[in-house]
C-alpha positions in Angstrom: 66.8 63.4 69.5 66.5 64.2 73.3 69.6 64.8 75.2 69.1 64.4 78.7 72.0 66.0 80.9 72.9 64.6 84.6 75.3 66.6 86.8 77.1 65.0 88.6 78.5 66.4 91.8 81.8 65.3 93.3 84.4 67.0 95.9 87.9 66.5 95.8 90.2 66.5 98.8 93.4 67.0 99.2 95.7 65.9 102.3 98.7 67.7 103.1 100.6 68.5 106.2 102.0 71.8 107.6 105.2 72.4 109.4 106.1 75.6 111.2 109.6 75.5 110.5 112.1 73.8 108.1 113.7 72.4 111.7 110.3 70.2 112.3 110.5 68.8 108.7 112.6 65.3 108.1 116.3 65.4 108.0 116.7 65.0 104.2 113.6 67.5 103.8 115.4 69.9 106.0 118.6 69.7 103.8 116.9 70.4 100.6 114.7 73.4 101.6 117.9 75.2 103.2 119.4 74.1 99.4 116.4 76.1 97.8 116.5 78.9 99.9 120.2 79.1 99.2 119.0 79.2 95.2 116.2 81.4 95.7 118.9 84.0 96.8 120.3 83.4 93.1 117.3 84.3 91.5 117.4 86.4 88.2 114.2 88.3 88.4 115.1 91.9 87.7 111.2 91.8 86.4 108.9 90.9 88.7 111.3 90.9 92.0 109.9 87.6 93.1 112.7 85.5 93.9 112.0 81.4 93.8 114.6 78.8 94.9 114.2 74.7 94.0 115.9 71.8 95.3 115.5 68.0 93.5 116.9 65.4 95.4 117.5 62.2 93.7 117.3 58.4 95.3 121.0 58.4 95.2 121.8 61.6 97.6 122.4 63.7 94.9 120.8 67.2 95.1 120.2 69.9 91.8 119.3 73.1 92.4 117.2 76.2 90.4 116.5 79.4 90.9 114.0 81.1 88.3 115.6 83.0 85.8 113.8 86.4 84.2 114.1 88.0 80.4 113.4 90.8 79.2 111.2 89.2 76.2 108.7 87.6 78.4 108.2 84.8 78.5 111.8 83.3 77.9 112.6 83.0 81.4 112.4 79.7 83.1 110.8 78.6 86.4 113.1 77.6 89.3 111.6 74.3 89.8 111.8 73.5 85.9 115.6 74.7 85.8 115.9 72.4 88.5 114.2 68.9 87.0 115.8 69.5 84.2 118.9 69.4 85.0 118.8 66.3 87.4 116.9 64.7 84.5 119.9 65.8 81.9 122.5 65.1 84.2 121.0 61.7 85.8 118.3 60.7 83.4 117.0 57.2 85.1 117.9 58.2 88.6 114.4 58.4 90.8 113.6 61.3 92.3 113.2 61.4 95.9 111.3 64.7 97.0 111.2 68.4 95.6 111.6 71.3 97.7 110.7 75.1 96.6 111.4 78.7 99.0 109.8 81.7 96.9 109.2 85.3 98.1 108.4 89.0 97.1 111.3 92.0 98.4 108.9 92.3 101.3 109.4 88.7 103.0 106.7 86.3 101.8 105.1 84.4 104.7 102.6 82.0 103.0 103.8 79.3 101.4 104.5 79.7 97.2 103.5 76.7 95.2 104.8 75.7 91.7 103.2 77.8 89.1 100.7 75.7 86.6 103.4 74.8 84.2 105.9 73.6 86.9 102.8 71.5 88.1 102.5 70.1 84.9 106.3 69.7 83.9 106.9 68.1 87.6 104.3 65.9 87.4 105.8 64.4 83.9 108.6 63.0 86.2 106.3 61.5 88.7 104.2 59.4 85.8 107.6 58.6 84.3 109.2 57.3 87.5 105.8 55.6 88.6 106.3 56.7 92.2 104.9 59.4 93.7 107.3 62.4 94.6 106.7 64.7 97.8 106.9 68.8 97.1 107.6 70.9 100.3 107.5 74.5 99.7 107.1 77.7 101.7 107.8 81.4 101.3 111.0 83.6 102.9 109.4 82.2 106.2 106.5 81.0 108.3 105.1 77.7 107.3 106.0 74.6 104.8 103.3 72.5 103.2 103.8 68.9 102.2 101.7 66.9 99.9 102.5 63.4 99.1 102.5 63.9 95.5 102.4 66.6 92.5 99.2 64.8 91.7 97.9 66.6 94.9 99.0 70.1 93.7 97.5 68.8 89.8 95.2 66.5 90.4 93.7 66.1 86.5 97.1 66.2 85.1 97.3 65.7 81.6 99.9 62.8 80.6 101.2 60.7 77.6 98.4 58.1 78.3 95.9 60.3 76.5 98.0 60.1 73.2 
C-alpha cells in the first residue's frame, strides 16, 4: 500500500494591541494591572527572583489577586495567574470572568512584557471554554509596554479542551 503525504502549509496570525503605559489602557484595565503589580510585589520567589503579579476581575466588579508562590521541592510552587483563577473560581464559581491582567519582572526591572507560562495558558484557557466567552489578558513587565490580546486562545491557539474526551 502507497501512502502518499501532502503538506499542507498554513500561517497563523495573531492580533493584539500594545499600550505604552497602564494610563492609556481602559479604566477597568487600568485598575487591575495596578492590582497585579501590587501582587507581584508579594511574590514568594526566593528561587528564581522573578516576581509575577495577577489580577482576575469578575463580571460583577469583584477583583482576586495572585502572586506566584516558590518551594524549595520544585515544582510545588504555583503560578501567579493560577493562584489567582483559582480562587475567583473557588470563591465565585459561576461568576464570568471579565479580563486577566499579569505584571512580572526579574530584580533588574523587566521591560518587555511577561506572558503566562504554558500551563497558565492552558489552565486560563479552561475558564474561557467554560464561560463560552472570550477573556482579554493584559500583561507587561515592571515597566514599558502592555500587550492585549482578545482572548487566551490568542496566547494558545491549539488548546487542548474537554471536547477531545
Amino acid at each position: 500500500m502507497e501512502y502518499s503525504l501532502m503538506k499542507t502549509e498554513k500561517q497563523l496570525n495573531i492580533k493584539y494591541s500594545v499600550f505604552e503605559r497602564v494610563t492609556d489602557l481602559p479604566k477597568k484595565a487600568q485598575e487591575l494591572m495596578q492590582q497585579a503589580i501590587m501582587a507581584r510585589e508579594n511574590a514568594y520567589a526566593p528561587y528564581s527572583k522573578f516576581k509575577v503579579g495577577a489580577a482576575v476581575r469578575l463580571k460583577n466588579g469583584q477583583i482576586f489577586i495572585g502572586s506566584n508562590q516558590e518551594n524549595a521541592a520544585y515544582p510545588s510552587g504555583l503560578c501567579a495567574e493560577r493562584v489567582a483563577i483559582y480562587q475567583a473560581s473557588t470563591q465565585c464559581p459561576d461568576e464570568e470572568i471579565e479580563m486577566i491582567a499579569i505584571s512580572g519582572t526579574a530584580e533588574d526591572p523587566t521591560c518587555y512584557p511577561v506572558s503566562p507560562c504554558g500551563a497558565c495558558r492552558q489552565s486560563l484557557s479552561e475558564y474561557e471554554t467554560k464561560q463560552k466567552k472570550l477573556i482579554p489578558v493584559y500583561f507587561m513587565g515592571a515597566e514599558g509596554n502592555i500587550i492585549r490580546t482578545a482572548s487566551i486562545k490568542d496566547l494558545l491557539p491549539f488548546l487542548f479542551d474537554g471536547s477531545l474526551m
